[in-house]
C-alpha positions as CSV (number, residue, x, y, z in Angstrom):
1,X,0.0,0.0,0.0
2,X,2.7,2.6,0.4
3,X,4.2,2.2,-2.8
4,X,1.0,3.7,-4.4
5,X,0.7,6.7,-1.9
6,X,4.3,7.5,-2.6
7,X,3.6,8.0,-6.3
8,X,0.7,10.0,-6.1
9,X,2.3,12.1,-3.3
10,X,5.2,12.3,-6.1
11,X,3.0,13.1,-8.7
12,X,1.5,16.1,-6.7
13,X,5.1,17.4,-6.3
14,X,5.7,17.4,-9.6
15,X,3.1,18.3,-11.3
16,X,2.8,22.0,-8.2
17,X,6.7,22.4,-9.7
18,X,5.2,22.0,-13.6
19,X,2.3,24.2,-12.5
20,X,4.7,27.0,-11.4
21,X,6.5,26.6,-14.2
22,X,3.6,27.3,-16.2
23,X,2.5,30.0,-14.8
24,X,5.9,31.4,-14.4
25,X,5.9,31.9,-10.8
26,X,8.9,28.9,-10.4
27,X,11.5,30.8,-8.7
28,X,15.3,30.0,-10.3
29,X,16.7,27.4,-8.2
30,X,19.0,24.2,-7.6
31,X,16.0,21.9,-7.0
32,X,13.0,21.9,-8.8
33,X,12.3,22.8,-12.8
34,X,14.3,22.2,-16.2
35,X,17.4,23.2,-15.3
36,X,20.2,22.9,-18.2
37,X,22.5,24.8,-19.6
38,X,20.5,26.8,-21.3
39,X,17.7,27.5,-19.1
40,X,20.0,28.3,-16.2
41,X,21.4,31.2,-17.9
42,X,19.1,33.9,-17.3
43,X,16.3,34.5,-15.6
44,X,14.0,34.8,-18.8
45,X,15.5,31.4,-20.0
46,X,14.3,30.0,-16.9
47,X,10.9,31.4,-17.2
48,X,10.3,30.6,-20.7
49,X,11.9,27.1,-20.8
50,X,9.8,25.9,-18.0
51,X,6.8,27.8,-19.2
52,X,6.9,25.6,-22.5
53,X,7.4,22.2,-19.8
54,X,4.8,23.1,-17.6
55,X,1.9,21.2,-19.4
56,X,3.5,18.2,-19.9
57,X,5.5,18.4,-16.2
58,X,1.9,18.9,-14.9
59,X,0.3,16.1,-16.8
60,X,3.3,13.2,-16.0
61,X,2.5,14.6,-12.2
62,X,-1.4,14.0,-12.8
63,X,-0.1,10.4,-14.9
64,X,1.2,9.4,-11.4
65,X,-1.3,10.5,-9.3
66,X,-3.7,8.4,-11.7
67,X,-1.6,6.0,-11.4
68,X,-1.5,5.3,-7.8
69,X,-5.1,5.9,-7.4
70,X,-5.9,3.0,-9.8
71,X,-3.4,1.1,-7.9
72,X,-5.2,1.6,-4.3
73,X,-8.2,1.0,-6.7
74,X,-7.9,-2.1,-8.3
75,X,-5.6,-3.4,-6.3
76,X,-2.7,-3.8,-8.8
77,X,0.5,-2.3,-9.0
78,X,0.7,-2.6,-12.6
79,X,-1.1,0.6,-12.3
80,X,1.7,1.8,-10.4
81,X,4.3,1.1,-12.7
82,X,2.0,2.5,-15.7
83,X,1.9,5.3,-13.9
84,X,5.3,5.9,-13.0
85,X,7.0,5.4,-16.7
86,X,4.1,7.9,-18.0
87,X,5.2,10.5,-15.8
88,X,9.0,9.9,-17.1
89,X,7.7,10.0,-20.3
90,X,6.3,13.2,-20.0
91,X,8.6,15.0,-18.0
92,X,11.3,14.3,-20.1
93,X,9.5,15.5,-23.4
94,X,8.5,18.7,-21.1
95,X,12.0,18.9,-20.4
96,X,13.3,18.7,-24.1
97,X,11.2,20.9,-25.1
98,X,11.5,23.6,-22.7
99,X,15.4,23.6,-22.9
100,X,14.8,23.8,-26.7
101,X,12.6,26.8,-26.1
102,X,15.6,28.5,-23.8
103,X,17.8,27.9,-26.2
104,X,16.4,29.5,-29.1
105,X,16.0,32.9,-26.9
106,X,18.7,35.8,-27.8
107,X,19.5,36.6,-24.0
């Protein structure tokens, strides 16, 4: 039972950070966001890369939280698991992109 709890608490975390990142209230730090190269370089790198990773940061963290809810659900971690490698998926195509996006900016 607490591997489905942790993921949806996981999922919450990440898709609050993806959320901020949207809305471009996600702070420039060392913890939470995409933080590469190029969308640690300025402030409106930041901003914009995580703007553009925001919806899919936000729905791997919803993926999980799915995920973990079918799992308590139907008693079956496979939903676990499902969830889990969605919200890599996504994250990491949020994160792509929005260091793309950073990159292409003229700071």
């Amino acid at each position: 039972m607490a591997g489905p709890i942790i993921v949806m608490v996981a999922g919450v975390l990440v898709a609050a950070a993806g959320l901020l990142g949207w809305l471009g209230k996600l702070p420039r730090n060392s913890v939470a966001g995409v933080r590469t190269a190029s969308t640690m370089r300025s402030e409106r790198a930041f901003t914009v890369g995580n703007r553009v990773a925001g919806p899919a940061v936000v729905a791997g963290g919803l993926a999980a939280v799915a995920g973990g809810v079918l799992a308590l659900v139907l008693d079956s971690l496979g939903w676990v698991l499902a969830g889990v490698a969605a919200m890599v998926v996504l994250v990491v195509a949020g994160g792509v992109a929005g260091s793309r996006a950073a990159a292409r900016l003229d700071d």
